[in-house]
C-alpha positions in Angstrom: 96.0 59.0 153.4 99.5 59.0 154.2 101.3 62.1 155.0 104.9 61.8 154.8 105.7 65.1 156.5 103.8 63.7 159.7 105.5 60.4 160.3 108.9 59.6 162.3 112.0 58.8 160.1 113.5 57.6 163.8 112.6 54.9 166.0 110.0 55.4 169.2 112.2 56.7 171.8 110.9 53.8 173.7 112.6 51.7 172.3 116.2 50.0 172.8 118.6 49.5 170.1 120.3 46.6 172.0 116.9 45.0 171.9 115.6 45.6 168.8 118.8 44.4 167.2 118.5 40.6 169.3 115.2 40.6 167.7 115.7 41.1 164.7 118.5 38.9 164.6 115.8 36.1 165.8 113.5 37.1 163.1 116.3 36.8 160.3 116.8 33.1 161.2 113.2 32.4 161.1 113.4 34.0 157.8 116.1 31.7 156.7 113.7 28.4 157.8 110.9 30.2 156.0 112.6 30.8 152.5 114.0 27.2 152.8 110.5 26.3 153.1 109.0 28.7 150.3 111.7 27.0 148.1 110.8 23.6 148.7 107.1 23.9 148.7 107.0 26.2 145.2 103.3 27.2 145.5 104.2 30.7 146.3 106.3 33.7 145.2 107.0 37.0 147.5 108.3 40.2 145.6 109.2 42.7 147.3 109.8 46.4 146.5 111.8 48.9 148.0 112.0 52.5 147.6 113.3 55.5 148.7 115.3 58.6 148.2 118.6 58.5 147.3 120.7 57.5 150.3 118.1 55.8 152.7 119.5 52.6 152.7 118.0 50.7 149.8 121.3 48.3 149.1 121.9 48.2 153.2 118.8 46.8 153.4 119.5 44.2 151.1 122.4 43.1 152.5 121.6 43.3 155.8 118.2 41.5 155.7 118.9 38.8 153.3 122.1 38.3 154.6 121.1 34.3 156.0 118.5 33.4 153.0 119.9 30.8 150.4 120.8 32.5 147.0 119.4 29.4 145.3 115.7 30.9 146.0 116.3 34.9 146.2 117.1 37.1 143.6 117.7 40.9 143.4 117.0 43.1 140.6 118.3 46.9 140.6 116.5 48.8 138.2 118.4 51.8 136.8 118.0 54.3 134.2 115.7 52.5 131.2 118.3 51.3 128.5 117.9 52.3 125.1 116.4 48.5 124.2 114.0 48.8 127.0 112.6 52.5 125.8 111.5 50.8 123.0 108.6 48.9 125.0 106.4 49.6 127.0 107.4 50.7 130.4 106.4 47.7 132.6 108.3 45.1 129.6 111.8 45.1 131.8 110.2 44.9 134.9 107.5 41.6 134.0 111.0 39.9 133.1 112.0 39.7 136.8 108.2 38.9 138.5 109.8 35.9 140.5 108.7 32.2 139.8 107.3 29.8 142.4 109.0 29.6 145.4 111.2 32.2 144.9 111.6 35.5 146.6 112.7 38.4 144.6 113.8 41.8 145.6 113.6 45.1 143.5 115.6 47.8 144.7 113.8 50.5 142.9 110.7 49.3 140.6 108.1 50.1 138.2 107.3 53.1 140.5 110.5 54.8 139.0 108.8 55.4 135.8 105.8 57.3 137.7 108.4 59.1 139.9 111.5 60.7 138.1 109.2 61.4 134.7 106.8 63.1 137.1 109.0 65.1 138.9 110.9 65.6 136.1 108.2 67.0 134.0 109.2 64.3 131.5 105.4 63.0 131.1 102.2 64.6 131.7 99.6 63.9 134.5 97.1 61.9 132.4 99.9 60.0 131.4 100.8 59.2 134.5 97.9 58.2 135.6 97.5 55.6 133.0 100.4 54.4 134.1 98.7 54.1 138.0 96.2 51.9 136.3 98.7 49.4 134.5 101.0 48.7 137.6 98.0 48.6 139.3 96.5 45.8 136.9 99.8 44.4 136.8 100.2 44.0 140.7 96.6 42.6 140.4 97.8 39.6 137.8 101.0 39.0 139.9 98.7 38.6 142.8 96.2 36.2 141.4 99.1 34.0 140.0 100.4 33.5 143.3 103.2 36.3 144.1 102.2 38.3 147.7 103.6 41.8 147.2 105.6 43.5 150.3 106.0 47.6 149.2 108.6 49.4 151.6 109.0 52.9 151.0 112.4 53.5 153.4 111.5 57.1 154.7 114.2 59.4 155.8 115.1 63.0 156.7 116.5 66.1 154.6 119.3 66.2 157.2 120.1 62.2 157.1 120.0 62.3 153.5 122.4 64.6 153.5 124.7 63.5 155.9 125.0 60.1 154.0 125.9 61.8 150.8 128.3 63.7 152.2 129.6 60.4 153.5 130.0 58.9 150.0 132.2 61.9 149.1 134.1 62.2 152.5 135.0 57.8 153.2 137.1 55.7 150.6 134.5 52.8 150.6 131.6 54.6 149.7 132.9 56.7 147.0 131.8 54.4 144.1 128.0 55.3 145.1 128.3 59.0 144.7 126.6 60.3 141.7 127.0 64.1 140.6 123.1 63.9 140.5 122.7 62.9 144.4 122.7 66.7 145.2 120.9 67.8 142.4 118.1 65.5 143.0 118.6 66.1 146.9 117.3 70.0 146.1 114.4 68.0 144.2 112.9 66.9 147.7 109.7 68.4 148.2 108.3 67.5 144.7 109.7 64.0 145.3 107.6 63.5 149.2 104.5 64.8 146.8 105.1 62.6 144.3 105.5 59.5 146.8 102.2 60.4 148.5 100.4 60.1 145.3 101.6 56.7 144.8 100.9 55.5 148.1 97.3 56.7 147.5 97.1 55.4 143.5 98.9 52.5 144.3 97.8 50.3 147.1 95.1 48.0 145.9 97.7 45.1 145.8 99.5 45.6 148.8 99.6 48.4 150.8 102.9 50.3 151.5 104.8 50.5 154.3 107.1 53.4 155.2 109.5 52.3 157.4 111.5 55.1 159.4 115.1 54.5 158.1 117.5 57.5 159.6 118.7 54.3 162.3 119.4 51.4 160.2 118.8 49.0 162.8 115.5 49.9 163.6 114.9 49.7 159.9 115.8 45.9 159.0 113.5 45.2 161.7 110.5 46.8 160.3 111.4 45.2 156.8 112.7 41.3 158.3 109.2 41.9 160.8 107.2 42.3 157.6 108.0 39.5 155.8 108.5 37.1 158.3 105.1 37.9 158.9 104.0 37.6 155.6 105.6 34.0 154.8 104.0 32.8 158.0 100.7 33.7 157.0 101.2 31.3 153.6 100.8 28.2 156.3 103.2 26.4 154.0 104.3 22.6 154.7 107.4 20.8 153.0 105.8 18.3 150.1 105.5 15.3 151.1 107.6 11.9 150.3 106.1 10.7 146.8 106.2 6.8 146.0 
């Protein structure tokens, strides 16, 4: 069972940023071969969630790891508060829009675990509602599978006092005002009901894929852990470019 309280948000000490960085720039051209390769073959699909507290580098991640892949075959969905169209259904109807077809990869920066997160902690919804809701994504995540989409679930773990820091940032440097939300510090006091909240989707929520929590406070160590993943992943697919037909 994971624990969040009892894993790192900071790399080993062991470990060298100059080299991880080398690294990971290696891995993010292999990544770049692989998704050309995903594209052309179109037998699979990746989708891949990420998650986290406000501030732990959701968007960096996106931009940083992606940054090589050809937007032809990757597409990113942010999912935000439910619009008024999208209360009207079900809560998995907006997200089942956005599964990604063959041979594409798509990225969700927040997911379908929003509506068992913020309604929980909110007190919006009950427990036996929520749990019924474990059981759909988890049949959901199940269908995606068997259809041919490999699931990659990144929860990007960092501290109170990094959390914090980069908020304050958003209110303190020009070019990261437009992310401040008023609700950033309310939700920020929020954090212990939040890290319980997690843990119980991590436990509810893995028969899929398993998550991941990478340790985000150093941003470089994180796009490693993520690029390391999925690189991984897509090699594991064996995948060949078709071959000349007559």
């Amino acid at each position: 069972m994971i624990k969040l309280q009892n894993i790192s948000t900071r790399a080993p000490q062991e470990l060298q940023k100059s080299v991880i960085k080398k690294k990971t720039e290696s891995l993010l051209s292999q990544l770049q071969e692989l998704q050309a390769l995903l594209f052309a073959e179109k037998k699979h699909s990746i989708l891949i969630v990420l998650q986290g507290l406000d501030a732990s580098g959701k968007d960096g991640a996106v931009q940083h790891v992606f940054s090589g892949v050809n937007p032809m075959g990757c597409k990113v969905k942010a999912f935000k508060v439910p619009t008024e169209e999208e209360f009207a259904h079900d809560f998995l109807w907006r997200i089942h829009q956005h599964a990604p077809e063959k041979g594409m990869i798509q990225i969700f920066n927040r997911s379908h675990y929003e509506d068992v997160l913020v309604p929980r902690v909110h007190a919006h919804v009950d427990n036996e509602e929520i749990k019924r809701r474990f059981q759909h994504i988890n049949a959901w995540e199940k269908l995606l599978q068997d259809s041919g989409t490999h699931l990659l679930k990144f929860y990007l773990h960092i501290s109170k006092e990094e959390q914090t820091i980069r908020i304050n940032e958003r209110l303190s440097i020009p070019e990261k005002r437009w992310k401040y939300k008023e609700s950033d510090i309310e939700e920020s006091k929020l954090w212990d009901k939040y890290q319980i909240a997690f843990e119980d989707i991590f436990k509810s929520c893995d028969k899929a894929a398993p998550w991941t929590v990478v340790p985000s406070d150093q941003n470089w160590y994180k796009d490693y852990i993520i690029a390391s993943a999925i690189v991984e992943k897509l090699i594991s697919l064996k995948m060949k470019y078709p071959e000349l037909t007559k």
